[in-house]
C-alpha positions in Angstrom: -29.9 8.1 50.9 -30.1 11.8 52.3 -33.4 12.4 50.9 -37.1 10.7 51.6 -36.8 7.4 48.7 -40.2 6.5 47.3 -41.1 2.8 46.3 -40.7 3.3 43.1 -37.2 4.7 43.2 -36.4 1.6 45.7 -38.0 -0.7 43.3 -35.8 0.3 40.5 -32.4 0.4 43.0 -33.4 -3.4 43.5 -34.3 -4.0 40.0 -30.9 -2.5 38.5 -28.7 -4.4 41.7 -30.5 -7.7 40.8 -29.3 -6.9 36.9 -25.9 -6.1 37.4 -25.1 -8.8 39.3 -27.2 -11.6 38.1 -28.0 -10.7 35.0 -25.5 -12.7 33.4 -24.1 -15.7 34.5 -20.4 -15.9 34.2 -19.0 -18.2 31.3 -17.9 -21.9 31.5 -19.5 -23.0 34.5 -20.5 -22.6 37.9 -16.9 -20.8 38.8 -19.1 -18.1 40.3 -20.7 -19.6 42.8 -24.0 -18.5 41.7 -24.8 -20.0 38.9 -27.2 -22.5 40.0 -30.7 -21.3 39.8 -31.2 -22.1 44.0 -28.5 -19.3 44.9 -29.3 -17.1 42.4 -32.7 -16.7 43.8 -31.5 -16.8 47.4 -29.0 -13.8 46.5 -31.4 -12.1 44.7 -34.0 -12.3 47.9 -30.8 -11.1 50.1 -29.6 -8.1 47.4 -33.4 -7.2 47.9 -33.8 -7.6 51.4 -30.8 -4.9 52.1 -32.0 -2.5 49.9 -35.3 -2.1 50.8 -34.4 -2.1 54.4 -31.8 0.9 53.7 -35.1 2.4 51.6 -37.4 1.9 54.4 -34.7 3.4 56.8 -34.7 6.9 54.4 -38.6 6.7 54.3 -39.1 9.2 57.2 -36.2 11.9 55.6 -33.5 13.3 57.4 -32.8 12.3 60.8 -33.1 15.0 63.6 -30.4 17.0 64.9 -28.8 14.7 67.7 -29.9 15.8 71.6 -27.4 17.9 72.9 -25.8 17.0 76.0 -26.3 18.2 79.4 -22.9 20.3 80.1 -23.7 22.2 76.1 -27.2 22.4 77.4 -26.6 23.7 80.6 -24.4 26.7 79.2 -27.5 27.7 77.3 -29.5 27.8 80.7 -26.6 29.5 82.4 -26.5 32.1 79.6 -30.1 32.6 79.8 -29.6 33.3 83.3 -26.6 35.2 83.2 -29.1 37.7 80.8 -31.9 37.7 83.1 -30.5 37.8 85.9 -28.5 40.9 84.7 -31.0 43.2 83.1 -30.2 41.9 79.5 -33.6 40.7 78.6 -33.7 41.4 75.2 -30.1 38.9 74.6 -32.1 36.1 75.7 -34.3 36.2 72.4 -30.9 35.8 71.0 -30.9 32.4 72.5 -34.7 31.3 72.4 -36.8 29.7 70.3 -39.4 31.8 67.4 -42.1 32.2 70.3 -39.6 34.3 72.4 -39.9 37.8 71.4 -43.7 37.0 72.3 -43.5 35.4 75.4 -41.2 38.2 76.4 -43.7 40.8 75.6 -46.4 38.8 77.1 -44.1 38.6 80.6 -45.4 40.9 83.4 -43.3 43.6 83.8 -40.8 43.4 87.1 -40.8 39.8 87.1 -37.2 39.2 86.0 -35.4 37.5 88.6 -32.7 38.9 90.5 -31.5 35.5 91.3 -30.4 32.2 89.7 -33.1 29.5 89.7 -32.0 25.8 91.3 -31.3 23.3 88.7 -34.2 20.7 89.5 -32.7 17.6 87.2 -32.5 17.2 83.4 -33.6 14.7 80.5 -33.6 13.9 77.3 -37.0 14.4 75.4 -36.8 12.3 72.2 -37.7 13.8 68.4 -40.9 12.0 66.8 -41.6 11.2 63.0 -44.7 13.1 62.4 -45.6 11.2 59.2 -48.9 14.1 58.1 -46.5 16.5 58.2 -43.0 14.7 56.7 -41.1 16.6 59.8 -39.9 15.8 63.3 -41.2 17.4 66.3 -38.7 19.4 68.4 -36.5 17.0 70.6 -34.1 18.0 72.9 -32.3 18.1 76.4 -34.6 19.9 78.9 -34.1 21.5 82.4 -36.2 21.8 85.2 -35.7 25.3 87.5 -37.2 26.3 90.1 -36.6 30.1 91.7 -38.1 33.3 92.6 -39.3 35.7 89.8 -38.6 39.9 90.3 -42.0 40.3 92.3 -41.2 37.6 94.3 -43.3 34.7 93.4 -41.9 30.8 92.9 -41.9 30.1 89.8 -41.1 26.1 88.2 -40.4 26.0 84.7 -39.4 24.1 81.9 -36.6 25.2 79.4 -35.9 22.9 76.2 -32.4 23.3 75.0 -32.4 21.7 71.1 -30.1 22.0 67.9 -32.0 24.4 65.2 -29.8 22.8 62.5 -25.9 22.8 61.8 -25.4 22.7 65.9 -26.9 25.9 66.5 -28.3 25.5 70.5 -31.9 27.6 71.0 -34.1 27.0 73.8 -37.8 26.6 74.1 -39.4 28.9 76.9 -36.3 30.7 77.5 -38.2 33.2 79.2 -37.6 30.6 81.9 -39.2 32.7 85.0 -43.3 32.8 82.9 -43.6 28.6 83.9 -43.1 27.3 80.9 -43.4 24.0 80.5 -42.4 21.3 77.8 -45.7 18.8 76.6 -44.3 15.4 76.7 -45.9 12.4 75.9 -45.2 8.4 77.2 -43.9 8.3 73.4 -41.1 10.7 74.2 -39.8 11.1 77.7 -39.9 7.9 79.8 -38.6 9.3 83.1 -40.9 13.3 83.5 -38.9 15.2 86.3 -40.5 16.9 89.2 -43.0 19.1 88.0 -43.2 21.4 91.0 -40.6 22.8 93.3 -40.0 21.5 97.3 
């Protein structure tokens, strides 16, 4: 099922699978195999069992866009870069999340880097069923960078590369040289990087 199933609509996929196939008991016999009242029951229990497992699998909605993998998530970074690096700041937006144009305005001026940060390690941060809402928070493939911002401060920062839907890559903090960072949680990273540069 592609969309959220509620108990009632599960209820009545059991209730109709139960009917059509032991609703009537074939003619002359027990040719069937099910025709004593022993298997009947423990087919009906079985017929029941799958279905509300598949309904309980649709109960949080859609799945989440899969993670993307490092080498698609690393072209992001490296095109993030490539922008920065080369005056281009308004194409990044182009590759960032909603918040961009705003952390972009909110960047002191000058502090583009010049230079490429170092590539500190990347992981996977997992999507989570956020059952008030009916959604799943962002998850993704995320990047650690450490480097030298236009004025000449180190900066360590956190970009989150994720699908927006239909395999469209953004990234979260893409103005990479502010120190973003990504909040994660026990629940959805299990290995957090380095969270300062050497």
């Amino acid at each position: 099922m592609s969309e959220r199933a509620s108990i009632a609509e599960c209820a009545g996929i059991v209730e109709e699978g139960a009917r059509r196939r032991f609703g009537r008991a074939p003619a002359g016999g027990s040719r069937g195999g099910l025709r004593t009242p022993g298997r009947r029951v423990a087919g009906m229990v079985l017929a029941s069992a799958l279905v509300v497992g598949a309904c309980a699998s649709s109960a949080e909605g859609p799945q989440p866009p899969a993670v993307p993998d490092e080498s698609a998530g690393i072209a992001i970074v490296n095109q993030l870069v490539a922008a920065a690096t080369g005056g281009n700041l308004n194409a990044i937006c182009g590759l960032g999340s909603g918040t961009c144009p705003h952390d972009l305005r909110n960047a002191a001026p000058g502090t583009a880097p010049s230079a490429p940060p170092r590539v500190m390690g990347s992981w996977v941060v997992e999507p989570v069923w956020q059952a008030a809402s009916g959604t799943w928070s962002v998850g993704g493939r995320a990047f650690g960078l450490c480097g030298t911002d236009g004025l000449g401060a180190r900066y360590y920062s956190e970009v989150l590369v994720f699908d927006s839907g239909g395999g469209d890559l953004r990234a979260v903090n893409a103005v990479f040289w502010t120190g973003g960072r990504i909040a994660t949680s026990a629940e959805t990273v299990t290995a957090p990087p380095r969270s300062s540069c050497p």
